[in-house]
N, CA, C and O atoms as a GROMACS GRO file, in nm:
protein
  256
    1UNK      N    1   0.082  -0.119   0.000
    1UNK     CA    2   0.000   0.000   0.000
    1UNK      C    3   0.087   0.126   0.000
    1UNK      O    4   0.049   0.224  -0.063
    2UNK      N    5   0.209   0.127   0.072
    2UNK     CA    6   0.249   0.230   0.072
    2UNK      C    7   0.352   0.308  -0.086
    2UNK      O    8   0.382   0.417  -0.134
    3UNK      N    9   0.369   0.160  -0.110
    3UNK     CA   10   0.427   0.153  -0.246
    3UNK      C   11   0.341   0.265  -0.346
    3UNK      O   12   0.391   0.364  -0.400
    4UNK      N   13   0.190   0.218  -0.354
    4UNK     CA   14   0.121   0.297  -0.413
    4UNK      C   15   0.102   0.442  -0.363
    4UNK      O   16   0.115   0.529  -0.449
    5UNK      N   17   0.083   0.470  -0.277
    5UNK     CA   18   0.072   0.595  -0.239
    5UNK      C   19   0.202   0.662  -0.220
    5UNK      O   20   0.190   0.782  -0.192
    6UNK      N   21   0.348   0.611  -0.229
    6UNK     CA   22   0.466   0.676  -0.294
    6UNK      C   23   0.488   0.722  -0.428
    6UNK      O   24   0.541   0.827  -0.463
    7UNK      N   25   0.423   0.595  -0.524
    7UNK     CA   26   0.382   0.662  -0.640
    7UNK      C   27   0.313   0.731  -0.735
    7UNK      O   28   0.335   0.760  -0.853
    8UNK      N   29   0.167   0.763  -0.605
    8UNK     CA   30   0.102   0.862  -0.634
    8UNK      C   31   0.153   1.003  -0.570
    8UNK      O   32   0.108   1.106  -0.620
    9UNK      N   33   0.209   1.008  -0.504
    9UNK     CA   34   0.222   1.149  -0.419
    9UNK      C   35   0.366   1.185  -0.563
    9UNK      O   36   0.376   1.298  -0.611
   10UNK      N   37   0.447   1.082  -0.603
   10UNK     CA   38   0.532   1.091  -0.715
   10UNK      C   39   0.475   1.158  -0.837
   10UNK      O   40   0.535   1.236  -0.911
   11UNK      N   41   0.375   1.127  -0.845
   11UNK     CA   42   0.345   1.122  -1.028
   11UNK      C   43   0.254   1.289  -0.967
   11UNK      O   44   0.263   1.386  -1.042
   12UNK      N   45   0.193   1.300  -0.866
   12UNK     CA   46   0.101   1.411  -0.859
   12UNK      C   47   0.224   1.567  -0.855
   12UNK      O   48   0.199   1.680  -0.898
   13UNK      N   49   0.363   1.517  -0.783
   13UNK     CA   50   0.481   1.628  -0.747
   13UNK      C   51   0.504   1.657  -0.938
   13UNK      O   52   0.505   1.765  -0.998
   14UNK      N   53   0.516   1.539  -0.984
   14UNK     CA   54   0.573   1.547  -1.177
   14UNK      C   55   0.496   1.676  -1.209
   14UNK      O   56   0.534   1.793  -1.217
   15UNK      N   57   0.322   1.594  -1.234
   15UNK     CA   58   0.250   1.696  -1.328
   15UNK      C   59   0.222   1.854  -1.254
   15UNK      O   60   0.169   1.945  -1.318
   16UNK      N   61   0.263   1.869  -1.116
   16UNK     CA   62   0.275   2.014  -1.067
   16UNK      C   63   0.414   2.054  -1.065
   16UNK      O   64   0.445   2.157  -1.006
   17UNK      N   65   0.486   1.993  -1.115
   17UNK     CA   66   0.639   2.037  -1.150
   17UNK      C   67   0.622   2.107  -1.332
   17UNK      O   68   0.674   2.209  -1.378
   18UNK      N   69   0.550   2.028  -1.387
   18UNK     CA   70   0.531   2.023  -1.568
   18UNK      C   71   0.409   2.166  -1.602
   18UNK      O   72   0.397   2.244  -1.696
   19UNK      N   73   0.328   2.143  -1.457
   19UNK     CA   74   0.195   2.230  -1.482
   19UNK      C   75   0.285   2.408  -1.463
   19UNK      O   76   0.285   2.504  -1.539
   20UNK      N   77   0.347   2.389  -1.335
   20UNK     CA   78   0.407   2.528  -1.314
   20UNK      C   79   0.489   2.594  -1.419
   20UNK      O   80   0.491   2.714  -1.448
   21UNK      N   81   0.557   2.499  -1.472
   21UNK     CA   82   0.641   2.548  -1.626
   21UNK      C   83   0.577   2.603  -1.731
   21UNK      O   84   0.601   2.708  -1.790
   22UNK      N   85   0.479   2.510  -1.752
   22UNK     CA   86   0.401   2.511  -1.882
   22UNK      C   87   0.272   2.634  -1.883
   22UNK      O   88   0.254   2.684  -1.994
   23UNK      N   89   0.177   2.688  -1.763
   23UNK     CA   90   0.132   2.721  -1.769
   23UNK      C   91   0.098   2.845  -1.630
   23UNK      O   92   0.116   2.823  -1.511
   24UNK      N   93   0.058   2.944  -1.680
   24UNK     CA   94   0.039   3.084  -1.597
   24UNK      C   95  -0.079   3.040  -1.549
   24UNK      O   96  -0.146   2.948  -1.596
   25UNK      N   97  -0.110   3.125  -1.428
   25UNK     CA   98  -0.212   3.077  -1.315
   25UNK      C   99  -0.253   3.190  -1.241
   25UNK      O  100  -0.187   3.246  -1.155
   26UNK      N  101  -0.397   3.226  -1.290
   26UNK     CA  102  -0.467   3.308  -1.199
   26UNK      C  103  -0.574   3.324  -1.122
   26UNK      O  104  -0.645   3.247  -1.187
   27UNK      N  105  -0.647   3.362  -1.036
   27UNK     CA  106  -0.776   3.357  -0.981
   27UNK      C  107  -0.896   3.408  -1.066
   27UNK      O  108  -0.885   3.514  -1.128
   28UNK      N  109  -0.970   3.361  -1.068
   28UNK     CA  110  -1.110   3.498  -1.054
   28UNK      C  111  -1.178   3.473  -0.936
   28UNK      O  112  -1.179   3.355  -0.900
   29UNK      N  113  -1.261   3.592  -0.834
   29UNK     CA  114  -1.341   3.546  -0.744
   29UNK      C  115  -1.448   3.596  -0.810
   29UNK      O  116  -1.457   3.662  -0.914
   30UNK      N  117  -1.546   3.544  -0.715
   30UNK     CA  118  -1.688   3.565  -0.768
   30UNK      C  119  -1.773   3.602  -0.646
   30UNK      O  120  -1.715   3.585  -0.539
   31UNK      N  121  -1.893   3.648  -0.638
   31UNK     CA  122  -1.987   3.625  -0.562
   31UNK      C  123  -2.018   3.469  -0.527
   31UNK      O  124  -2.011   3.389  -0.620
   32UNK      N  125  -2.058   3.414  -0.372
   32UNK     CA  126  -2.127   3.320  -0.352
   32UNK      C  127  -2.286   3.242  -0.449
   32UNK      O  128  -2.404   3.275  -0.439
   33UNK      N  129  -2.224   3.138  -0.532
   33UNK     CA  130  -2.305   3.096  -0.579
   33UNK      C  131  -2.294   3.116  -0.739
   33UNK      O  132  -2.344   3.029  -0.810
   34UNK      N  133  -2.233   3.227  -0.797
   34UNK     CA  134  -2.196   3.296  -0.907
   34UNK      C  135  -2.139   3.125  -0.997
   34UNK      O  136  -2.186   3.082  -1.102
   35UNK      N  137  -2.035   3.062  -0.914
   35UNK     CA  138  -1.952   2.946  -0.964
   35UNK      C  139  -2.014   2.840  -1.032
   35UNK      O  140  -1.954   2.773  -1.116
   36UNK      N  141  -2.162   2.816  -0.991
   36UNK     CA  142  -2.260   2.692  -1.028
   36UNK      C  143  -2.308   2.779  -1.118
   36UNK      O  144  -2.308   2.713  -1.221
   37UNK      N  145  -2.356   2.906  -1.149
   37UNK     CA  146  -2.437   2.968  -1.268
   37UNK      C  147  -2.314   2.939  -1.398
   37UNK      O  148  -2.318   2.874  -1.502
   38UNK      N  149  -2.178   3.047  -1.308
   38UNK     CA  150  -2.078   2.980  -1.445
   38UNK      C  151  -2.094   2.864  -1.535
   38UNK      O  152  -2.120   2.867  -1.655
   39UNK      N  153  -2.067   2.724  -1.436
   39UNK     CA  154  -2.056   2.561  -1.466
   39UNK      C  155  -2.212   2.534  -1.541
   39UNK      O  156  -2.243   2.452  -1.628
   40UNK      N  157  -2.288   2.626  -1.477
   40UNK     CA  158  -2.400   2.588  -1.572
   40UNK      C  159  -2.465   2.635  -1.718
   40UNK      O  160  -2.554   2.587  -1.787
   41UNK      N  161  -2.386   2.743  -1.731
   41UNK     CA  162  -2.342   2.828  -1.851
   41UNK      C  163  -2.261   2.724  -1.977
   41UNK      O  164  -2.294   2.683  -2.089
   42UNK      N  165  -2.145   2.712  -1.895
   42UNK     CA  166  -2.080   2.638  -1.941
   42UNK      C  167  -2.096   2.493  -2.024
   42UNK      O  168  -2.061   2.456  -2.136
   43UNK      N  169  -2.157   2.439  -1.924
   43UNK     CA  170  -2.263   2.274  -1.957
   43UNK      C  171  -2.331   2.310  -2.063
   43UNK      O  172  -2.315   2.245  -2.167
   44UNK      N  173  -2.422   2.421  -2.060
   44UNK     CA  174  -2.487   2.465  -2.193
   44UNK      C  175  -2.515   2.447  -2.257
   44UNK      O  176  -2.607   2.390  -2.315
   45UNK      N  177  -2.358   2.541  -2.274
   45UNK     CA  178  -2.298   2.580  -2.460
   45UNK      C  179  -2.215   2.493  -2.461
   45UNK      O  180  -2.139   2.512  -2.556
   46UNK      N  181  -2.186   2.391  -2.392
   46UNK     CA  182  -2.094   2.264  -2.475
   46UNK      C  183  -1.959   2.240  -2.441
   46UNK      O  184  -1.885   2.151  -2.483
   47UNK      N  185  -1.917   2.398  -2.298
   47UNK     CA  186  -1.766   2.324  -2.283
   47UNK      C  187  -1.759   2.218  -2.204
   47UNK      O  188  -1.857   2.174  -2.146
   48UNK      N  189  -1.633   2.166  -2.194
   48UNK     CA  190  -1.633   2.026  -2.116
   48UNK      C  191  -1.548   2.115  -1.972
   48UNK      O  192  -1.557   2.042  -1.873
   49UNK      N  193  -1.490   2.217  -1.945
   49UNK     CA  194  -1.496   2.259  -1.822
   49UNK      C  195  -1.530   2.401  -1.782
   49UNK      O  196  -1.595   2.457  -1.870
   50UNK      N  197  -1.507   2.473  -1.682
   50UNK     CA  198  -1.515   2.593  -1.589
   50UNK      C  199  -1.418   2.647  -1.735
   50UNK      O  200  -1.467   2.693  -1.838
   51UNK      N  201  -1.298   2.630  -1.712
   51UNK     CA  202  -1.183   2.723  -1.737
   51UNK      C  203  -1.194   2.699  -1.915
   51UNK      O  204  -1.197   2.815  -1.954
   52UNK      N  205  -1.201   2.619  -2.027
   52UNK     CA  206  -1.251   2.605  -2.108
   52UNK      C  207  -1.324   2.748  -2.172
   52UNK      O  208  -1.296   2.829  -2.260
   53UNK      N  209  -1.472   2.717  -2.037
   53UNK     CA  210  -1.561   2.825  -2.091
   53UNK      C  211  -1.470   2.987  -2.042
   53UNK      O  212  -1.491   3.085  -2.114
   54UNK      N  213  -1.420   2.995  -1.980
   54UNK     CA  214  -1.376   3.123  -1.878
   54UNK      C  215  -1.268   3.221  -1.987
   54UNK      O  216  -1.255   3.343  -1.995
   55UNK      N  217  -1.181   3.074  -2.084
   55UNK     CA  218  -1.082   3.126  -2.191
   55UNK      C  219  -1.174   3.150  -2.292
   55UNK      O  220  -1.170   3.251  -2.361
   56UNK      N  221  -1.225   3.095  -2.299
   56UNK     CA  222  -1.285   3.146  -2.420
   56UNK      C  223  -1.384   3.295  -2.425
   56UNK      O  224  -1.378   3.370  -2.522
   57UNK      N  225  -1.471   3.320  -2.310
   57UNK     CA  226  -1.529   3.394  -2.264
   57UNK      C  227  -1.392   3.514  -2.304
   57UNK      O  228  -1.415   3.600  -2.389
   58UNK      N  229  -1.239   3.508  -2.228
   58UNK     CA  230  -1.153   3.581  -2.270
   58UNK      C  231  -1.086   3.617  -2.411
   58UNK      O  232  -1.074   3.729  -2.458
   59UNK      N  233  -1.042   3.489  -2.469
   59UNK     CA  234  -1.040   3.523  -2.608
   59UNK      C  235  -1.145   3.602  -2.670
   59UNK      O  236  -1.119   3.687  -2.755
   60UNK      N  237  -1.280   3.574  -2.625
   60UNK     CA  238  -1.370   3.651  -2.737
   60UNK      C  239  -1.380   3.800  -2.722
   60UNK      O  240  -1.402   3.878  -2.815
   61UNK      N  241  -1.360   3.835  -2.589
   61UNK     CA  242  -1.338   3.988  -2.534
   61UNK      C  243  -1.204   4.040  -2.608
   61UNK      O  244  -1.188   4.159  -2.635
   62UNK      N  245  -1.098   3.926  -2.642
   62UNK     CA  246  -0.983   4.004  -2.654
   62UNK      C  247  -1.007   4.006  -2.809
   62UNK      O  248  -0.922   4.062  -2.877
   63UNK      N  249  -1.110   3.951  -2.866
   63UNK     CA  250  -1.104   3.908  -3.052
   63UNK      C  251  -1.004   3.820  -3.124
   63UNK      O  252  -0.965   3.813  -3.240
   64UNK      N  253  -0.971   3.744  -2.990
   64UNK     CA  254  -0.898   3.608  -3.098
   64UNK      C  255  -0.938   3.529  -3.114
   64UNK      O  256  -0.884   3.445  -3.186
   0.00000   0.00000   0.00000
């Protein structure tokens, strides 16, 4: 057992070693409750997550 959970706590340190490199990271807050209207926005129109819909929501503001 512990075997496994050495090589999960392993593989989870990798992809937040790969994630911090590869990609910028920011907040948005929201009002209480605001987060489920998002996800349900989202579900919708067809994205498969939060952040999905959130970039795109940004690209389209920025016109790319």
């Amino acid at each position: 057992m512990a075997n496994t959970e050495d090589n999960r706590a392993s593989r989870t340190k990798s992809k937040n070693k790969y994630n911090a490199k590869a990609y910028d990271r920011f907040s948005v807050v929201v009002p209480k409750g605001e987060m489920q209207e998002i996800d349900r926005a989202a579900k919708e129109q067809g994205y498969k997550s939060r952040n999905e819909f959130v970039i795109a929501a940004i690209n389209e503001k920025r016109g790319v």
